[in-house]
Structures are given as C-alpha cells and as structure tokens.
N, C-alpha and C positions, 0 to 999 in steps of 0.2 A: 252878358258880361260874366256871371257865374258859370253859365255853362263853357265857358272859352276859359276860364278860372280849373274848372275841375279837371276839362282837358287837360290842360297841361299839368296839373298836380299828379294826375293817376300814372303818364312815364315815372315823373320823379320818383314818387312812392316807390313803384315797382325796380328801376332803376337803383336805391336806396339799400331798399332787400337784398337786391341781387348783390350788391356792394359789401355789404354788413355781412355777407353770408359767406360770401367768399373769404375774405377777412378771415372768419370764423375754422373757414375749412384752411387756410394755409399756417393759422394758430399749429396745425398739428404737428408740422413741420421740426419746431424747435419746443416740444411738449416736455421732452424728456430728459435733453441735452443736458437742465440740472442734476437730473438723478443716476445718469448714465453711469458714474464711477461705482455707483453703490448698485446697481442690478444687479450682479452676481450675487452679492448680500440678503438682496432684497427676494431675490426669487430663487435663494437655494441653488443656484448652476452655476457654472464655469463662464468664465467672461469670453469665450468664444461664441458660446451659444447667449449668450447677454445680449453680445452685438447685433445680434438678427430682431432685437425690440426696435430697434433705429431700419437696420436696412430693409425688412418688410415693409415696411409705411414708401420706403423709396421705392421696392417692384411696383407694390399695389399701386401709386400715383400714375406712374410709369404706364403701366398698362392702362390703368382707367383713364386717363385724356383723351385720347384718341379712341378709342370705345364709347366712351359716355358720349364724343362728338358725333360720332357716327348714329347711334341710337337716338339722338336727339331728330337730329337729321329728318329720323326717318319714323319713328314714336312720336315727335313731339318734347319742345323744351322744358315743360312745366314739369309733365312726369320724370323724367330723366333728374331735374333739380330736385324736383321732392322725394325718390329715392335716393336720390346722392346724400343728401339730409339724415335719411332714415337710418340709413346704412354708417353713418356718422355717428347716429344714436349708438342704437346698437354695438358697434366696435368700443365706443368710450364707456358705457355698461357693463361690457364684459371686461374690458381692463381695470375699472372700477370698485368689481366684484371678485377679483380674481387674486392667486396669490400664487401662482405659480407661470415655469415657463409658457409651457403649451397656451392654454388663453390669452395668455395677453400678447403674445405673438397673433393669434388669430383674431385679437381686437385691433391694432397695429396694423394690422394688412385691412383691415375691412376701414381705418380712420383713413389710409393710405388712399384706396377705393375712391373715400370722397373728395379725392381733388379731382375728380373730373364735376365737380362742380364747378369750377372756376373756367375750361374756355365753354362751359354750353352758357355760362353766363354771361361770357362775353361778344359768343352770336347770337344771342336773343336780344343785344341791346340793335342790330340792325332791323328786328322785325317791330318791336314795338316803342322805339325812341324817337321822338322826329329830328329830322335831319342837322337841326340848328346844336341838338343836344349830345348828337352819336358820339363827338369826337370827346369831350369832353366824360363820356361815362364809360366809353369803353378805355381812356385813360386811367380812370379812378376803379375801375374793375381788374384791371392789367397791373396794377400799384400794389394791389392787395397780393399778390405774390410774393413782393418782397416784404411788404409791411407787416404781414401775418409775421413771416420768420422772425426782422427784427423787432417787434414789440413782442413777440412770444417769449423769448430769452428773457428779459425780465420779467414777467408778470410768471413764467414756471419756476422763477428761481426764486421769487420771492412768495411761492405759494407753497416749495419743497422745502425752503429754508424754514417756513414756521408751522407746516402742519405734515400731518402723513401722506406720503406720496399718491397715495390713494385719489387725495381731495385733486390732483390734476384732471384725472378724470371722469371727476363729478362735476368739477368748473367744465370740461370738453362736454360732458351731455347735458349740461344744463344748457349751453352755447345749441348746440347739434338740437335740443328742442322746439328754443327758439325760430333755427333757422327751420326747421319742420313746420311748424304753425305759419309764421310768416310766408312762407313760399305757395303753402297750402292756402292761405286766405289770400295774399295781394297777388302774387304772378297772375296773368291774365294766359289762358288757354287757347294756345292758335292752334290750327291745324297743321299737319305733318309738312313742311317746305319738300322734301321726297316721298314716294310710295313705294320706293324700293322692298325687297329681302332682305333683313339682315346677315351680314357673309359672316355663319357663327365659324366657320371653319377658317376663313381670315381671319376673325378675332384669338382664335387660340394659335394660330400660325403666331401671327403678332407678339401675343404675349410670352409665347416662349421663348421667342427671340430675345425680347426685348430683357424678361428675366433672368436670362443665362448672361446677357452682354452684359449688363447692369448690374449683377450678383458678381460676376468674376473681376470687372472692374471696381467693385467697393471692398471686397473681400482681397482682391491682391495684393494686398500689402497683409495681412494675417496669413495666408497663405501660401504666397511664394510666387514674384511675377511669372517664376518661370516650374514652378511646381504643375503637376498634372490637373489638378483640379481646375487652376486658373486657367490655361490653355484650354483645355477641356470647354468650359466655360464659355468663355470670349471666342475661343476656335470655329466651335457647336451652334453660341448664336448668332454668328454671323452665316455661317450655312444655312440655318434654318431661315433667316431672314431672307437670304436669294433664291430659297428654296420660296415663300410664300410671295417676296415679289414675282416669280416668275408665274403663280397662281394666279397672283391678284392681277397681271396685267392681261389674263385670257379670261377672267370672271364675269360677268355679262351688268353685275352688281354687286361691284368691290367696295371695300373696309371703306380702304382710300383709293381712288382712283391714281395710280402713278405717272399717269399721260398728263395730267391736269397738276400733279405738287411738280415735275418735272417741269413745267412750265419757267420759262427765266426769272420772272419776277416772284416766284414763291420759292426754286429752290433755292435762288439766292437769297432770299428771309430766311431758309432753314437752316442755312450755313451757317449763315450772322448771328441766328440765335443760336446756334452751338457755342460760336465763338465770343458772344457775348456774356454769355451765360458762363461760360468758361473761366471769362475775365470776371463776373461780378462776384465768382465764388471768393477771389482772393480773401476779401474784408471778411465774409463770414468764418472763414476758418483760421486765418493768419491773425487779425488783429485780438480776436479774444483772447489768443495764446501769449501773443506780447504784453496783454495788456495782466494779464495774469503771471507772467514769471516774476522771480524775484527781485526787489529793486539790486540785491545783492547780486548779480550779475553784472551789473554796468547798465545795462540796457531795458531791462524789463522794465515793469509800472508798479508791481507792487498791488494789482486791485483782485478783491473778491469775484467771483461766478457773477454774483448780484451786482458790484460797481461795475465789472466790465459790460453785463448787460444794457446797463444804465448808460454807462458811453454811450453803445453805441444805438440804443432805444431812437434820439435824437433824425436817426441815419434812414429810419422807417418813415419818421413822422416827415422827412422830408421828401421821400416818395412821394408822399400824398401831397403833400403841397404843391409839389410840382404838376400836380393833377392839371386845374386853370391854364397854365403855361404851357405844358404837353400839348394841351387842344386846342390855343390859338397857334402853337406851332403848326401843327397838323394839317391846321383851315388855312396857315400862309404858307407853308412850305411843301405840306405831303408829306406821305409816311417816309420817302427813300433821302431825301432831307434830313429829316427831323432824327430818322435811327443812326443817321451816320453820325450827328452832331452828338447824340445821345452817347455813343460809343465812344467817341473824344472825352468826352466828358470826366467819362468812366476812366480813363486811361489819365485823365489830368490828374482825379483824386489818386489814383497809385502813385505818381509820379510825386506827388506834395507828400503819401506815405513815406516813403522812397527816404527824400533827404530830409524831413521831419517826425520825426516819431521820438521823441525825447521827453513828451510829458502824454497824459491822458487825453488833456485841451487840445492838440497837435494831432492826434489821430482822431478825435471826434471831428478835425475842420474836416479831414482828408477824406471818412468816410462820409460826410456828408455832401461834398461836393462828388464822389462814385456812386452815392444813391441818387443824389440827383440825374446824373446820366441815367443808372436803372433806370427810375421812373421815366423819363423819357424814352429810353428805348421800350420800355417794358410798354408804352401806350402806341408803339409807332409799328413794332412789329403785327401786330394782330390787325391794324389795320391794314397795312401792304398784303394779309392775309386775306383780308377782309373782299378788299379792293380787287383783290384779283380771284375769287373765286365765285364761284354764282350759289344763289340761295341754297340750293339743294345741298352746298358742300360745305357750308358754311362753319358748323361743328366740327364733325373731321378733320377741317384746315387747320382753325385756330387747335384743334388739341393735340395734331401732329405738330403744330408748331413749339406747341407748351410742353412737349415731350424732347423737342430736339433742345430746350431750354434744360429741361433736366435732365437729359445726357452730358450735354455742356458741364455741369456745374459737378455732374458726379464723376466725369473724367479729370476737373479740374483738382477737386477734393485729392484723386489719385495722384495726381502729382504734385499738386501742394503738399502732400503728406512725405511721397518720396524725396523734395526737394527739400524738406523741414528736417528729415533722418538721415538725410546722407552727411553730415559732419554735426555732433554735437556737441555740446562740452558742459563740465561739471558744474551744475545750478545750486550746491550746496545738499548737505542729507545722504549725501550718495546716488545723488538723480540726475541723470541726465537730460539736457533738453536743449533743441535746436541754438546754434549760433546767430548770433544780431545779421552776420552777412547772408544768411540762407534768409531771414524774415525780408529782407532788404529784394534778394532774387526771387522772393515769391512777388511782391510788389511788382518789379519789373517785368517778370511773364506775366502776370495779371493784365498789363498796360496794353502787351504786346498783343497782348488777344482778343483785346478791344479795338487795339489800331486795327489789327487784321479784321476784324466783325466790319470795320467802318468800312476797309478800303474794299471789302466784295460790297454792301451794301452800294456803295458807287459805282459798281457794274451793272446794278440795273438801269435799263433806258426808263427815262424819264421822258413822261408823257402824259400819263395819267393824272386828271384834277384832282386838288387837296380834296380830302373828302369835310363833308363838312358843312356848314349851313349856306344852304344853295347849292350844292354839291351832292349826288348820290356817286354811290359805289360805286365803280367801274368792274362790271363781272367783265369776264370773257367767254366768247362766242364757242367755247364746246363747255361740255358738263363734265364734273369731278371736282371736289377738297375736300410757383411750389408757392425742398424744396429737399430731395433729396442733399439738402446742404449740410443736415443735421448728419448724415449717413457717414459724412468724415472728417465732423466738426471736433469728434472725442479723440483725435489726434493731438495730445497738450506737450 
C-alpha cells in the first residue's frame, strides 16, 4: 500500500513543479508593466528605445516555444526545463544588476527565452502522468499562462510601488532559482522520445521570421502602419517564413514537420488559438485602461495601477480554478468540445463588458467569466495538440501552438491599440485618451474573435476519444509536431 502511495505521489510532485514553474516563468510577462512609464527615467533613454524592455521578452517567447519544443523532443524534457530555469536566472540577474539600457534589454530577451518552459511542461505531463491525471495537469499547466500575467500585475506593482524597481528582479531570480533546484531534484529523467538532428538552420529560419513579424507588428503603431520600417518588417518576415517553410517541408529532420501541423485537426487548433488568443487579449489591455481613466470623464473608474491590478488579480485565480472542470470537461466531451465552449465563454464575458462597465464590481464579474473561457480553452487546446500528434512531436506541437497564442494576442494588442486611438477626447490636464464608445468596440472585436476561434474549432471531425482516465492519446499514423500581452498593454 505505500509503495502504490509513493507511486502516485512522485507524478503529483513532479507534476506540481512543472506547475509552480511555469507560473513562475509567465510572472515575466507583466514584470514591468508597473514601471513601464518611468523607464526612460529610469534607464537614462528615450521612450522608444524604453519600449523594447517589454517587446524583447515578446521576440524571445516568441521564438523560444517552438525551439525549446523541438529540443526537448529530441535532448530530452528535463534538460531543456532546467536550462529554461537557468537562463531565467541569469536574464533576471543581469537586470537586477544593471542600470542601464543595453543589459537589461539582454536580461528581457533571455526572461523572454524562458517561456519555452511552459509547452515542454506541458508534453512531459503525457510521458510521466498516468492517464486518470493527464487531463487534469495539463489543464493546470496550460492556466499558468494566463495566471502568471494576471497575478503578476499586481504582485509588480505593488513590489515598484514600495521598493526600487530593482527588487522586481530579485523577487524574478529568487523565483528562477527555485524553479532551478526544483526541476534539477524532482523532474524525473526519460530518454529522448526522437533521435533526430536538431535543424539549427530551421531554428534561425524560424526565428527571424518570427522576429521581424512580431517586431513590426508591436512597433506599428510608434512607427507608422505604413512607414518603411513596418513594411519592411512584417513584408520581410513573412518571406522569410515561406522561404523556411519551403526548407522545412524538403528537410529529412525538420524544426516542425508541416505535413503533420497541416494535418486538419491541428491546423485548425492553430487557427483557434490565434483567434482565441486574439479575443482573450481584449481584458488584458482594454480593461486596465478603463479602469484607470478618470472618474471625471463619465465613464472611467478612477482606480490606481495597484486597484486595477487588484480587480482584475481575481480573473487569474479563476483560470486556475477552473483547472477540476477543464478536466472533467475534457474526459466527457474532448478537446474540440470543450475549446469551442471555452471560446463562447470568452465571448460571453466581452459581451457582459460590453453593456456593463459602469463600476470596478462590473468588469471584475466580466473578466472573470472571459478567464474562465481562457482557462478552458487554454487546457483544451494543447490537448487537441496532444491528441493528434505522436510522441516524437509532441514538444514542437504544443510550442507551435503556444506561439500561434502569442501572435494572436500581439496582433490583437495592435489593434486594440489602433481601435483605442482612433477617436479620442479630452480626459482633463490637457490629455487625451480613448472614448467610452471605442472601449465598448474593443469588447465587441474581442467577442467576435472568440466566436470565430469557436466556430473553426467545429470544423474539426469529431471522432477522436476524450483523452483522459481510460483514455490514451490518439496519435496519428505518420510522424511530425505567455504573454507578449504586456508588449501593448502601455497603451493608457
């Protein structure tokens, strides 16, 4: 009886870790977002070059998901999580230590780095979780994306409000050590599920793409959507991207296999998580701002950096709760169920935005019923991923998938931001700042991009068993497979 006792305790444990750590690594996410106005201040520069403290951490994610998944793949999960760790160390160290721009840009790109901790965490729960538990931990590991960002906002702003901005990232390496020791004593060491090559020359294909698309698209709006740099940018990475898939689909031992994510039932995951992702940005950037104008408008809240945080802190903790539920949904309905409902969901809380936003209490119900969708879709996607890819791919899937999540959410940023500036009017001081009717239009694109996420996820055939207790993964018979939110959250 003990030894059937410790079995099951050693998943938990390591399952736990993987949880707390990931948490950990998407804290990075909204680190900064308190101190964002005062960086120019703070690091001596110009508030153009300020803004590349926030959107480095966006490339670096960016690339490192689908990187760290591949590497795991094929290295092995252990080591791939305990440099993800390290590399966490180190980046919050050097911005720790540092007082100007240059480093702490290159601690930001390396904190950035370590969100490919987050999908290699959540394909290790397929190799060492037993089957009753999968659904359920790859829920509560899939949460932590949203949960990191919203409990980071307040736990940064009440750490920037009372001490020097420094101590952010001494609280981030003390976190990043933890997760270091931890991962190093409990994760348990399997052998590589591929024995492939790594395709280093797909991996820099990859990243340049991925950094020019993503750079042009967070920076278009300081730029010029139709300035040369932007073009340039967004033009450039998307050639270079057809330029490397055309690489990758004659590679013998590709990044990603794209005969395999091409598949129906994962490109259409990757869609929905654009589209989803798109729709869950609204709450992150639109309600901090309402909740922060002046009540002297008609329409704002009147609340601090730290009260709005605190709103919407609530909207995290309900991710995670919805962890339990997420997993019996999963074991009764399936991923392509469970993500579409997740999506509604999502679309319900905009819609209660919508024609409610009159007190703080009113957008706290709002954003907690659109986290709740998060959480549900955020645990349903990665197993549709899961489900349809075979061991060997299993990293790569989930971190191309967690990648199309954060293009989603940094496209959205982009146009929440243009749909916030396109008509403003005078907030008192001589300052301008968005009208009640553009907060209202962000809410309803929000909704609409959830609907749309829902209604392709109902294009895939349904056929595949919930995954789940009694239930293994359904691969398929050939081989291949945050929050950048903060990146356009300083839009007030």
């Amino acid at each position: 009886m003990n030894l059937s006792r410790d079995r099951a305790a050693a998943p938990l444990a390591v399952i736990l870790v993987l949880g707390f750590s990931s948490m950990c690594a998407s804290l990075m996410q909204s680190l900064v977002i308190p101190i964002q106005p005062e960086l120019p201040r703070l690091l001596d520069t110009a508030p153009d070059n300020a803004a590349w403290v926030v959107t480095a951490t966006l490339l670096a994610g960016g690339v490192a998901m689908p990187v760290a998944g591949r590497l795991a793949d094929i290295r092995g999960r252990k080591p791939v999580l305990v440099a993800s760790a390290l590399i966490l160390l180190s980046g919050s160290l050097i911005c720790a230590l540092s007082t100007s721009l240059v480093p702490v840009l290159i601690g930001r790109a390396l904190q950035g780095l370590a969100m490919g901790y987050v999908p290699v965490a959540i394909s290790f729960v397929r190799e060492i979780a037993p089957p009753a538990m999968q659904n359920s931990a790859v829920a509560g590991i899939s949460a932590t994306l949203g949960v990191g960002g919203a409990l980071g906002l307040p736990l940064a702003a009440w750490i920037a409000q009372d001490h020097d901005w420094h101590a952010l990232f001494w609280v981030s390496s003390a976190l990043a050590a933890v997760m270091a020791v931890l991962s190093l004593i409990v994760l348990p060491h399997r052998r590589p599920v591929d024995r492939a090559r790594f395709d280093s020359v797909g991996a820099i294909g990859l990243a340049i793409g991925i950094v020019a698309i993503l750079g042009g698209i967070s920076k278009g709006g300081d730029w010029g959507w139709t300035s040369p740099a932007t073009l340039c940018a967004i033009i450039g990475g998307a050639a270079v991207l057809l330029a490397w898939g055309f690489y990758e689909t004659r590679h013998d031992q590709p990044l990603v296999d794209l005969r395999t994510t091409a598949r129906r039932p994962i490109l259409l995951t990757n869609i929905a998580a654009l589209l989803i992702g798109f729709g869950m940005m609204a709450q992150s950037i639109v309600v901090p701002q309402l909740l922060q104008l002046p009540e002297s408008t008609g329409y704002g809240l009147g609340q601090t950096m730290l009260q709005a945080g605190l709103w919407m802190a609530p909207g995290g903790l309900m991710m995670l709760a919805f962890t339990p539920i997420s997993s019996r949904m999963l074991t009764r309905f399936g991923g392509r169920t469970t993500l579409a409902l997740g999506a509604a969901v999502i679309a319900a809380g905009y819609l209660v935005a919508a024609f409610s936003a009159h007190a703080p209490w009113q957008l706290l119900v709002s954003t907690c019923i659109a986290s709740a969708g998060v959480g549900i879709g955020y645990a349903a996607m990665p197993t549709l991923i899961l489900e349809n890819s075979p061991a060997s791919e299993a990293g790569a899937g989930v971190g191309l998938n967690s990648l199309m999540r954060s293009m989603g959410t940094t496209i959205a940023g982009s146009v929440m931001a243009i749909v916030l500036t396109s008509r403003m009017t005078d907030i008192g001081a001589g300052i301008q700042g968005p009208t009640q009717e553009m907060f209202r239009l962000c809410f309803f694109i929000g909704a609409g991009a959830a609907v749309a996420g829902a209604v392709i996820v109902l294009l895939i055939k349904s056929g595949n068993r919930p995954s789940g207790a009694g239930a293994e993964p359904v691969a398929p018979p050939t081989s291949a497979e945050g929050t950048g939110q903060e990146a356009l959250a300083r839009v007030r």
